[in-house]
N, CA and C of each residue as an Amber inpcrd file, in Angstrom:
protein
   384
   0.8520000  -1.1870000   0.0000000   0.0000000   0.0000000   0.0000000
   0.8870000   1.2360000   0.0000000   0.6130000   2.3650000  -1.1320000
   1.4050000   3.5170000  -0.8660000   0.2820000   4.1120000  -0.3320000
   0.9360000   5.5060000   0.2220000   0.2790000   6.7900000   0.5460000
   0.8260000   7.7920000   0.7350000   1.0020000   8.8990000   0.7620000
   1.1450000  10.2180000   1.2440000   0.5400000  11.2590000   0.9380000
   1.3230000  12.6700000   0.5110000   0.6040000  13.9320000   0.3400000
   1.6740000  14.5550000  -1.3610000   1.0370000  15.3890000  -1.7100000
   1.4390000  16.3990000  -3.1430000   1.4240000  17.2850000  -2.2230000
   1.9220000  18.3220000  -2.0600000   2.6640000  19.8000000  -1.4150000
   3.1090000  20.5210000  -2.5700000   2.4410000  21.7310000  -2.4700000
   2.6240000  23.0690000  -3.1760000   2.7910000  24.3920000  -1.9070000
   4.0040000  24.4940000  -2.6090000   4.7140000  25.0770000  -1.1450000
   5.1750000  26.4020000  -1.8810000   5.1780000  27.8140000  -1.0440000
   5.5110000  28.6060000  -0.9440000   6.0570000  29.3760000   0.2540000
   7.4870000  29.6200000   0.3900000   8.4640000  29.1640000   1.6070000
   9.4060000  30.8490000   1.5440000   9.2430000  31.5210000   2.6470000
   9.7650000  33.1790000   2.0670000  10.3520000  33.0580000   3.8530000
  11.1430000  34.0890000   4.3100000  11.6850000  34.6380000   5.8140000
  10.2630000  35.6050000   6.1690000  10.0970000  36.2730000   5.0930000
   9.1230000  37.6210000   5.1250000   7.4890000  36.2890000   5.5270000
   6.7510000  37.5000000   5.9350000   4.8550000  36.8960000   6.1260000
   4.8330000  36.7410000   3.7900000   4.0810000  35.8180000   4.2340000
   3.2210000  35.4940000   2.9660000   2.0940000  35.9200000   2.8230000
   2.0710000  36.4680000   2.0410000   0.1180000  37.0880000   1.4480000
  -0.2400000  36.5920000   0.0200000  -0.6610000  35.5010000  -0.2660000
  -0.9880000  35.2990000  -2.0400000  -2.1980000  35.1770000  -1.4560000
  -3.4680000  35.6200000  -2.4850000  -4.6880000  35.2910000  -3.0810000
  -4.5770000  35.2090000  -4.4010000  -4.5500000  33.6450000  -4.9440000
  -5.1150000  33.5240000  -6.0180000  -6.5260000  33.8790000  -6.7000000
  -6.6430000  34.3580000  -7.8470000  -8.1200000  34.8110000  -8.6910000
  -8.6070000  33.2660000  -8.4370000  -8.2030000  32.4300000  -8.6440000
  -9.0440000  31.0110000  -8.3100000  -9.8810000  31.0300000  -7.7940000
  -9.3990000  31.4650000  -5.9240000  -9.6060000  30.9770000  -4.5910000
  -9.0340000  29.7060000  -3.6620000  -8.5180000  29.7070000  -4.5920000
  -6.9750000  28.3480000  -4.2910000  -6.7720000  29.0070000  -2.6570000
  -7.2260000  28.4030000  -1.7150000  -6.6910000  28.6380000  -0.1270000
  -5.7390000  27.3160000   0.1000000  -5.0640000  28.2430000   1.4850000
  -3.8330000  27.0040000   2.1290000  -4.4900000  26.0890000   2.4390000
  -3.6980000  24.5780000   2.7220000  -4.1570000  23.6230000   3.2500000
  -4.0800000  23.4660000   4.9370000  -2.4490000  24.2370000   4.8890000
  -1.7210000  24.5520000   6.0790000  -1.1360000  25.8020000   5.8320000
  -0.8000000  26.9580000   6.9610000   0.3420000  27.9240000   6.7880000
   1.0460000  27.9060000   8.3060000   2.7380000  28.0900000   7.9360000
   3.1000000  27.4290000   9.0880000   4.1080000  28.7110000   9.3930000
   4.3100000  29.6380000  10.4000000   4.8070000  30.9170000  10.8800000
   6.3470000  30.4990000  10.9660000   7.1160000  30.8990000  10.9170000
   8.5080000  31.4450000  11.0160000   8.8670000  30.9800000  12.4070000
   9.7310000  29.8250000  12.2220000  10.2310000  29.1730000  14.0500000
   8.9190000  28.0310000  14.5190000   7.5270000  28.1360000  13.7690000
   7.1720000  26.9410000  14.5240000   7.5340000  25.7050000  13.9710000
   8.3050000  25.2850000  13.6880000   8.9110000  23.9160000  13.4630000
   9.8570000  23.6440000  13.5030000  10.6470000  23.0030000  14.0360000
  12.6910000  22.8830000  13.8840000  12.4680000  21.8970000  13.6240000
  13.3770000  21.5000000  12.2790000  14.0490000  20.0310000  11.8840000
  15.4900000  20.5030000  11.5450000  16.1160000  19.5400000  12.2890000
  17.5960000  19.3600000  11.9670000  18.2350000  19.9420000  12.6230000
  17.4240000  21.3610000  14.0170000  18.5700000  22.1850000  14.4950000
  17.9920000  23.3490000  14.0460000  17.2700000  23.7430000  13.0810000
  16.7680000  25.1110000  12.2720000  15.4470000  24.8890000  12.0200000
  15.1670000  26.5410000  12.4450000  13.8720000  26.6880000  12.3680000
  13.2240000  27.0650000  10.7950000  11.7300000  27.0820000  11.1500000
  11.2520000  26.8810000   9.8740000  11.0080000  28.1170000   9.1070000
  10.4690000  28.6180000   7.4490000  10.8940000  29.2960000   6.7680000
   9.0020000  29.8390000   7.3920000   8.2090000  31.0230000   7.0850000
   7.1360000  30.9980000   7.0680000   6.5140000  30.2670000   5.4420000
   5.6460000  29.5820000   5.5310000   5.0360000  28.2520000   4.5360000
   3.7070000  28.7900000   4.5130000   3.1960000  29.2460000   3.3250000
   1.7820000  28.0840000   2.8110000   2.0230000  27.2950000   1.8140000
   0.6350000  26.4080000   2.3740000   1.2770000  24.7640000   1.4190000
  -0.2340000  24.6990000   0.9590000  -0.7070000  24.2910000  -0.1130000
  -1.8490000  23.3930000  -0.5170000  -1.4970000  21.9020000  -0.7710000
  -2.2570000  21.6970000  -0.0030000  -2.3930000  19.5510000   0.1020000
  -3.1960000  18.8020000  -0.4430000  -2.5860000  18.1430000  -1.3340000
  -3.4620000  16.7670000  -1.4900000  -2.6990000  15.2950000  -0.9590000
  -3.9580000  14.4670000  -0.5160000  -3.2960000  13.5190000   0.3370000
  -3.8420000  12.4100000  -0.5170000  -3.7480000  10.9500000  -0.7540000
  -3.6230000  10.0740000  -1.4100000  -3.0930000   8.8540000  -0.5330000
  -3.6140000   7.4660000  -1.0780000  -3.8250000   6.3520000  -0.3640000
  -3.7860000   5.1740000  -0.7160000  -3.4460000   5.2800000  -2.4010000
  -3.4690000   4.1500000  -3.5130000  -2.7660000   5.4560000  -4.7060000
  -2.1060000   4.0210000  -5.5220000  -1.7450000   4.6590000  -7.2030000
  -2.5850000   5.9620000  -7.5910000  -4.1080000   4.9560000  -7.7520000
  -5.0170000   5.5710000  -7.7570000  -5.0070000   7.1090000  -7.4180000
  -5.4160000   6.8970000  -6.2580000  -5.6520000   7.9370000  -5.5020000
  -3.9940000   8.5890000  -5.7140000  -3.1210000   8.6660000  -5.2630000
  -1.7390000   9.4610000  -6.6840000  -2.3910000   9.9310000  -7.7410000
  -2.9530000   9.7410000  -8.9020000  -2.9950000   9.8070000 -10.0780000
  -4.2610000  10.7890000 -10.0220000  -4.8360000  10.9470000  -9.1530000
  -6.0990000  11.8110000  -8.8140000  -6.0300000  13.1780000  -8.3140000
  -4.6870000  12.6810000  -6.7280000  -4.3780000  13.7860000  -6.3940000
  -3.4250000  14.9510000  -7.4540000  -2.9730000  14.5390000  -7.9530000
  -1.8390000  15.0900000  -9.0110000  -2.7480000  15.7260000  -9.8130000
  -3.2840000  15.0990000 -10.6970000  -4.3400000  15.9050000 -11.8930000
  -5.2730000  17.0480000 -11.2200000  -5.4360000  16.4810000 -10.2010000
  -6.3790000  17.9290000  -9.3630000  -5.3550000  19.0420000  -8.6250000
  -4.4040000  18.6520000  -8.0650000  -3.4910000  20.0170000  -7.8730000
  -2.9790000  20.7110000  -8.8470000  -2.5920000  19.8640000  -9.4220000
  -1.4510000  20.5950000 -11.4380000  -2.6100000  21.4810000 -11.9550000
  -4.0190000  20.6000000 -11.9750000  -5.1910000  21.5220000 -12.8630000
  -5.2490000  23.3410000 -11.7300000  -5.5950000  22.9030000 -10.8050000
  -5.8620000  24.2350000  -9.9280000  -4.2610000  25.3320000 -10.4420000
  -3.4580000  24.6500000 -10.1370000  -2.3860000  25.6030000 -10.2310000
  -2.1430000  25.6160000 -11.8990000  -2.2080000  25.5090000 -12.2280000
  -2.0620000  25.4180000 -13.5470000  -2.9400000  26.8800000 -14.3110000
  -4.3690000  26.7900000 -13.6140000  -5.1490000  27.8170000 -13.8530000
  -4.8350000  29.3610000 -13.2500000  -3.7260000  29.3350000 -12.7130000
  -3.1450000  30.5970000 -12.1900000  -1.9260000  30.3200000 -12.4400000
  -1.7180000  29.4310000 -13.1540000   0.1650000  30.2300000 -13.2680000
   0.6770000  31.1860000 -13.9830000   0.3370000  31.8770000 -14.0820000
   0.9060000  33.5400000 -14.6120000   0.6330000  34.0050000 -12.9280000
   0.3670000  33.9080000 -12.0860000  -0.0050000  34.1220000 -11.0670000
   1.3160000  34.2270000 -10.0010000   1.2620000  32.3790000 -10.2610000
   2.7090000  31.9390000  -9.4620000   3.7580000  32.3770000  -9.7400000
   3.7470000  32.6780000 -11.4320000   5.1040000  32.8830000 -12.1040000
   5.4400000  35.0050000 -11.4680000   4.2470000  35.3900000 -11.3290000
   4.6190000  36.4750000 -10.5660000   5.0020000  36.1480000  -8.8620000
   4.1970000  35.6850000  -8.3100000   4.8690000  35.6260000  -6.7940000
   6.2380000  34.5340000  -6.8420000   6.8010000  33.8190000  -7.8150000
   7.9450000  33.4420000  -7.8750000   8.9070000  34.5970000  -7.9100000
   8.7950000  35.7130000  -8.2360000   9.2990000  36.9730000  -8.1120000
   9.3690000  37.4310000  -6.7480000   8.4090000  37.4560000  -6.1530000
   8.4220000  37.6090000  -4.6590000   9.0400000  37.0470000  -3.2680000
   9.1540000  35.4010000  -3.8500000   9.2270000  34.8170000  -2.5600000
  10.4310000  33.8030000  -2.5950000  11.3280000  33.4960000  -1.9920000
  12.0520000  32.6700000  -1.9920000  12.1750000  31.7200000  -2.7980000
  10.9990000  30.6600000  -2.4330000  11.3240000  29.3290000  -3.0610000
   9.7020000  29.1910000  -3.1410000   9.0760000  28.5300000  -4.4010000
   7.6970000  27.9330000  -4.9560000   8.3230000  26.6050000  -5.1910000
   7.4570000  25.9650000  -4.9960000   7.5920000  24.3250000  -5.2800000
   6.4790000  23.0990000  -5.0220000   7.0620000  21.8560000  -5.4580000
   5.9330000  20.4180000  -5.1180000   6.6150000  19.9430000  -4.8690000
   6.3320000  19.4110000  -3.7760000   6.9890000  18.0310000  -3.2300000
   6.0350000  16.8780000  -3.3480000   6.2780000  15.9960000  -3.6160000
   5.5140000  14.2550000  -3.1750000   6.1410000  13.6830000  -2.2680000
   5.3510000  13.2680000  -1.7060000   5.5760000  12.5830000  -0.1610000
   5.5300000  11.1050000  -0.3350000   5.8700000   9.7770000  -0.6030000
   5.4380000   8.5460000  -0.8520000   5.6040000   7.9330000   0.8090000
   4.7950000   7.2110000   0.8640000   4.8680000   6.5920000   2.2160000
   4.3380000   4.9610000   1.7380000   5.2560000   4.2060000   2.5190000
   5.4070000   2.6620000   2.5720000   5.7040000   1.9230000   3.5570000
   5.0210000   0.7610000   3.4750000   5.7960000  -0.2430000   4.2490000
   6.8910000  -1.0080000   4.2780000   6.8240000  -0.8150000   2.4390000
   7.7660000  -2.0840000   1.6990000   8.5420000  -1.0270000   1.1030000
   9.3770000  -1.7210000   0.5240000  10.5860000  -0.9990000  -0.2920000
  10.6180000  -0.7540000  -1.5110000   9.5870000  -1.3260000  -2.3690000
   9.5680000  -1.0650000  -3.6660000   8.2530000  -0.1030000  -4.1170000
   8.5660000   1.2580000  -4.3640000   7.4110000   1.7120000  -4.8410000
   7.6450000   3.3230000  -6.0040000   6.6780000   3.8830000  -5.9820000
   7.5710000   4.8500000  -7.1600000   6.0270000   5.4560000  -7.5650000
   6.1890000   6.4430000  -8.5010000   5.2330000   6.9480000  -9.0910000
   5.3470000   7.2870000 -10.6550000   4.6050000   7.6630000 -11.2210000
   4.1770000   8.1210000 -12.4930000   3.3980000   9.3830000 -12.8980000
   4.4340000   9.8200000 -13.8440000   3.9220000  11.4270000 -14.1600000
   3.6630000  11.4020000 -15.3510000   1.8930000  11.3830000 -15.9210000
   1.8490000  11.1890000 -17.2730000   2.6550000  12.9890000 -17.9850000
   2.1430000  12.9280000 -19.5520000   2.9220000  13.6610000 -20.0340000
   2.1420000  15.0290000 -19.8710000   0.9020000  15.1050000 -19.6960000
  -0.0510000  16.0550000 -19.5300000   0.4020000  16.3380000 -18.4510000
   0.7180000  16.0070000 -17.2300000   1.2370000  16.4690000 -15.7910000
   2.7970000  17.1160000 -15.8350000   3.2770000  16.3120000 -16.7770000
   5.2950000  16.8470000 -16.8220000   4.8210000  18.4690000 -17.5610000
   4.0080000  18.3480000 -18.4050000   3.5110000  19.3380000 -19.3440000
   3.5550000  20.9460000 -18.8450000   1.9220000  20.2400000 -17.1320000
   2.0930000  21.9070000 -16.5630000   2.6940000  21.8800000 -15.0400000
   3.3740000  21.4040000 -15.1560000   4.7810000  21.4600000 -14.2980000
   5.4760000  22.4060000 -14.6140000   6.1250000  22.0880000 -15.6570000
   6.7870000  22.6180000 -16.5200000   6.6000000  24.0870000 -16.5680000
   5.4350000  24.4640000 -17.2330000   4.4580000  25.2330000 -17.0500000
   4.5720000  26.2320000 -16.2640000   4.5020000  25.5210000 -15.0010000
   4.6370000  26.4020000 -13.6770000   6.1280000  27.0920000 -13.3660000
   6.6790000  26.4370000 -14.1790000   8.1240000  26.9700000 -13.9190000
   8.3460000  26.5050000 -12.6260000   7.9530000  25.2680000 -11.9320000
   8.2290000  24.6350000 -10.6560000   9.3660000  23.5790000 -10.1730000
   9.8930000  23.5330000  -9.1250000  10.8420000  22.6650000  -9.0280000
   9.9930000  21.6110000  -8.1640000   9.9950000  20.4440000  -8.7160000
   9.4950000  18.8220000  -8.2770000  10.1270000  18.1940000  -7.6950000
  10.4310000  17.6280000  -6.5330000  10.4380000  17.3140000  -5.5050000
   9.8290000  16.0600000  -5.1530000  10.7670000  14.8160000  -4.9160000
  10.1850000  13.1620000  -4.4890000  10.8620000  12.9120000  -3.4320000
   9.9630000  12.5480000  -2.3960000  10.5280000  12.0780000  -0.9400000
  10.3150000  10.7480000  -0.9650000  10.8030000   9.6110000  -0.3580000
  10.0410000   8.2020000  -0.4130000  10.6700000   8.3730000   1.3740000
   9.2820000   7.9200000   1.8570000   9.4610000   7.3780000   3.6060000
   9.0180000   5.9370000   3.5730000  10.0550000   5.1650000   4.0610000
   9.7020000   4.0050000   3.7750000   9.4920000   3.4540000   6.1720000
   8.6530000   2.9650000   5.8140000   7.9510000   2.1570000   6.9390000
   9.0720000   1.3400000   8.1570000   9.9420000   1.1970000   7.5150000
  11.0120000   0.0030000   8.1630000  11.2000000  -1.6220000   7.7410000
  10.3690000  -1.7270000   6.6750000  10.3020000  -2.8850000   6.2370000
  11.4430000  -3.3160000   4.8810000  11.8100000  -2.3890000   4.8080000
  13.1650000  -2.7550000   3.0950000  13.7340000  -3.2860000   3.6560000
């Protein structure tokens, strides 16, 4: 069984203010210092989430975040001007050791698009 989350992250020192024409809201926004990993604190974050639970459900979450952002990227491609770092991360979560994903060509397409940097984490369970 896989699972995790798609993260669309926008990561600045400064407060963040985007409103997309969409209405694209955060999933999470996370303030400046509330989180330390590694020793260092965190950047101020909003993130939009999609979470996923099967291939499936991957292949669902993806087409529905890429489409939303996709519909404002002249948007992003301006607050990429603004803010540090824009990005996606995928999160894969497992038990087992063998797993992976797939980015059809319509998805590499408005990626691309976005002028975004993509981002693959694999957390594996303890079982490899």
């Amino acid at each position: 069984m896989i699972n995790g989350e798609i993260v669309f992250r926008i990561a600045d020192e400064k407060e963040i203010d985007v409103r997309f024409s969409s209405g694209l809201k955060p999933t999470r926004i996370i303030k400046k210092g509330e989180i330390k990993k590694f020793g260092r604190e965190s950047k101020n974050q909003w993130e939009c989430i999609r979470s996923f639970n099967s291939y499936d459900g991957f292949d669902k979450a993806v087409n529905e975040l890429l489409s939303e952002l996709y519909a404002v990227k002249d948007e992003i491609h301006t607050y990429k001007q603004e803010y540090d770092y824009i990005g996606i991360t995928v999160y894969l979560r497992s038990d087992y050791g063998q797993m992976g994903c797939i980015f059809n060509e319509e998805a590499i397409s408005k990626i691309a698009a976005l002028g975004s940097e993509l981002s693959i984490d694999i957390l594996s369970g303890g079982k490899v």
